[in-house]
C-alpha positions as CSV (number, residue, x, y, z in Angstrom):
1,X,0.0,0.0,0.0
2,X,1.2,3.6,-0.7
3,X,0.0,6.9,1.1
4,X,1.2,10.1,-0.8
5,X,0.0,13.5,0.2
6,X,1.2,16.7,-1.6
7,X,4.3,17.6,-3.6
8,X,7.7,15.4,-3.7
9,X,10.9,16.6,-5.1
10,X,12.2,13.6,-7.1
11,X,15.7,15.2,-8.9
12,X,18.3,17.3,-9.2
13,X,20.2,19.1,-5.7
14,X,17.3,20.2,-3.5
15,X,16.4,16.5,-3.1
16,X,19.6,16.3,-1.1
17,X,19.2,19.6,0.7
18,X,14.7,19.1,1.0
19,X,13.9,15.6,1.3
20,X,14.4,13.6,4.5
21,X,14.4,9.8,3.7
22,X,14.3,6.8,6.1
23,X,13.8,2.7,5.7
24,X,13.0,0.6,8.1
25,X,12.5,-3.4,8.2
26,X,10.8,-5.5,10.4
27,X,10.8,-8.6,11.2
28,X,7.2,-10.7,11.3
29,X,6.6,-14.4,11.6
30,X,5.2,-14.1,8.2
31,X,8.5,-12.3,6.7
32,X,9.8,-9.0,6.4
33,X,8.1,-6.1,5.8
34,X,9.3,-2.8,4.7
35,X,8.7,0.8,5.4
36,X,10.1,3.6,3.4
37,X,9.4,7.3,4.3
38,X,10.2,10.1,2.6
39,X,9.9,13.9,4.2
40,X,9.9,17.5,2.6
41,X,11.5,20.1,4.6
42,X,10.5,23.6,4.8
43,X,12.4,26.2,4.2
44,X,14.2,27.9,6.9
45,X,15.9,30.9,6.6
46,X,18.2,30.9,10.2
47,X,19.4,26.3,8.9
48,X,17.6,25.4,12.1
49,X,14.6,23.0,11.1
50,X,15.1,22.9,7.3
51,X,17.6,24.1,4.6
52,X,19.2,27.5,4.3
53,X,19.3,27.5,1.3
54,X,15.7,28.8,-1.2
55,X,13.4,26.5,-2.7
56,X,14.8,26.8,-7.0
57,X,11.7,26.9,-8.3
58,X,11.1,30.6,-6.5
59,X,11.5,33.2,-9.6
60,X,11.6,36.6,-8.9
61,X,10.4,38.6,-12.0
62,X,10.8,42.3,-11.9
63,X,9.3,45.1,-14.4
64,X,11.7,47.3,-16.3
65,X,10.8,51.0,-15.9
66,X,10.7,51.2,-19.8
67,X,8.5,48.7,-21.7
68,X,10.6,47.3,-24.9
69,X,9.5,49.3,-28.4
70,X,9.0,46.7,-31.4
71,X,10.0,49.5,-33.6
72,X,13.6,49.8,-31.7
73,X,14.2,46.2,-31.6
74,X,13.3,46.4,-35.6
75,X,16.0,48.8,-36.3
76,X,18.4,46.5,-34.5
77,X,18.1,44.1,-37.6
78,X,21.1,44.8,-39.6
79,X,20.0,46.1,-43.5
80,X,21.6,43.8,-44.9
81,X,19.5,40.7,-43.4
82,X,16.5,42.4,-43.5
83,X,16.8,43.5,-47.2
84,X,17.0,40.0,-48.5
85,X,14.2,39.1,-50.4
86,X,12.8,35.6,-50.5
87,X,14.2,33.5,-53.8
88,X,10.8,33.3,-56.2
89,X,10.8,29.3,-56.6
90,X,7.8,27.2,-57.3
91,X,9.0,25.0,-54.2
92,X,7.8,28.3,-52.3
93,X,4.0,28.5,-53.8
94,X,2.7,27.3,-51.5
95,X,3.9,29.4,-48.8
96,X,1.4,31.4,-46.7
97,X,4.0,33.8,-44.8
98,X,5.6,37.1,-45.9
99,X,8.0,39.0,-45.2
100,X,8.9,40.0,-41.7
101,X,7.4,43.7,-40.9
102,X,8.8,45.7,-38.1
C-alpha cells in the first residue's frame, strides 16, 4: 500500500538539501516487511529545522521602468539581413508567410 500526500521533489540538488528519507524493516513471523518514508522540509531561513538554502523553483520577475518598443528592436536588424528578399521558386508556392514587418 502507498499513502502520498502533496508535492515530492524527485531530482536534481534540492532532493539532497529538502527531502528527508528513512527505511525501516521488520521482522514478522510471516516475513519481512518494509517501510520507506520520505519527508519534505520547509524552508528555513536561520538552517535550524530545514535548509538555508531557497526553494529553486522561487523566480523573482521584476518590471523594467521602460516597456521594450518593437520598432527599436526592428532597427536592431542589420540592412543587410533584413533587405533580402525571399528566392521566387515554385517550391515556395505554396507558402502562406511574408516578409517579416517591423
Amino acid at each position: 500500500m502507498k499513502f502520498m500526500d502533496g508535492y515530492m521533489l524527485t531530482t536534481g540538488q534540492p532532493v539532497a538539501e529538502y527531502v528527508d528519507k528513512a527505511v525501516r524493516h521488520v521482522l514478522l513471523r510471516q516475513g519481512v516487511l518494509g517501510l520507506k518514508v520520505k519527508i519534505l522540509l520547509d524552508w528555513d531561513p536561520s538552517g535550524k529545522q530545514g535548509p538555508k538554502t531557497p526553494f529553486p523553483d522561487k523566480v523573482a520577475a521584476w518590471l523594467s521602468n521602460r516597456l521594450p518598443n518593437p520598432a527599436e528592436q526592428c532597427s536592431a536588424i542589420p540592412r543587410a539581413v533584413a533587405s533580402v528578399a525571399a528566392p521566387a521558386s515554385d517550391s515556395m508556392a505554396g507558402w502562406r508567410g511574408g516578409p517579416r514587418r517591423c
